[in-house]
N, C-alpha and C positions, 0 to 999 in steps of 0.2 A: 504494500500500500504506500502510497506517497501523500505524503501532506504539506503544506506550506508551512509558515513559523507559528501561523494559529492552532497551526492543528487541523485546517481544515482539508478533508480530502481533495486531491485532487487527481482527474481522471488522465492519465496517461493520452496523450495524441493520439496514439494508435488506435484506442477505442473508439476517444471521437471521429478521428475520419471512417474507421468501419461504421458508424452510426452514418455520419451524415453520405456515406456513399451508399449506405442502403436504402437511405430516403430519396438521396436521388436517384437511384436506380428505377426505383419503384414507382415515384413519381412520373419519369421520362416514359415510363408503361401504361400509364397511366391505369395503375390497380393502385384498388384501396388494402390498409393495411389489412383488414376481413379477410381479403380475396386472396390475400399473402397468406396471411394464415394457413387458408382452408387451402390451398396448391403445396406450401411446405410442410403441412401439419405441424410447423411452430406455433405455439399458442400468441394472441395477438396481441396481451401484457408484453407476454416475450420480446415481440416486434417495438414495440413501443420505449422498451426499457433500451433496447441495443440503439433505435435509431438518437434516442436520449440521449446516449451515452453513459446513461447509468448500469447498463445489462454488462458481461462477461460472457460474451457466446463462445462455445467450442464449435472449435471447426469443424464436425458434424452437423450443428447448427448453422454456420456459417455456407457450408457447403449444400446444402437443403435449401433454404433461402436463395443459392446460386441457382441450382436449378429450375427450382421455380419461377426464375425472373429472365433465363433462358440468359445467363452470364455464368461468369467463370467464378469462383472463391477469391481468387488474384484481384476482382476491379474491386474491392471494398475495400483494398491498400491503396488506391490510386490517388497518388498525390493529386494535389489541386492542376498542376500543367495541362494533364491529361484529361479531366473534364469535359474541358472546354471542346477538344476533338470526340469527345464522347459523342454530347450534346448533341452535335453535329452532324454525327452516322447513328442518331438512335432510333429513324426508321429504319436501317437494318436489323433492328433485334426483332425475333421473334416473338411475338406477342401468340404466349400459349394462353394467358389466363383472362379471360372478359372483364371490365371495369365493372364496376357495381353503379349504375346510376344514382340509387337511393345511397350511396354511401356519406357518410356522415362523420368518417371516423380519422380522417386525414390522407 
């Protein structure tokens, strides 16, 4: 665990960019986190805590999550440079899983 000089925890980089590259993965797909859920059978707290960065997912988790979003385990490392060409070519990803219209849940 790491903390600053208060004591207060602080989350490791790593975590947060596997968070925020899950959101935007998932976003760019335009599925809701439900929909994430029900395709990796991670439950959608799960989802929620890792894109936070509050979660600790194993890379069975992680790699579940990949598959369902038709990506590799590898992009949820992907520094900020690479985003941007992400963004880019993200009508080439597969879109295996339908958006929820009524979703509600981010």
């Amino acid at each position: 665990m790491v903390t600053n000089t208060d004591g207060a925890l602080i989350m490791p980089p790593t975590i947060l960019r596997i968070g925020y590259n899950l959101r935007r993965l998932r976003l760019m797909r335009g599925v809701s986190q439900s929909a994430l859920a029900k395709a990796s059978e991670i439950g959608r707290v799960s989802i929620v805590r890792i894109e936070s960065g509050s979660g600790n997912p194993s890379i069975q988790t992680l790699d579940s999550l990949a598959c369902a979003l038709g990506a590799d385990p590898s992009d949820f490392l992907a520094p900020p440079a690479v985003w941007a060409q992400q963004e880019l070519t993200a009508s080439a990803y597969p879109r295996e899983i339908e958006p929820e219209d009524t979703a509600i849940d981010g």
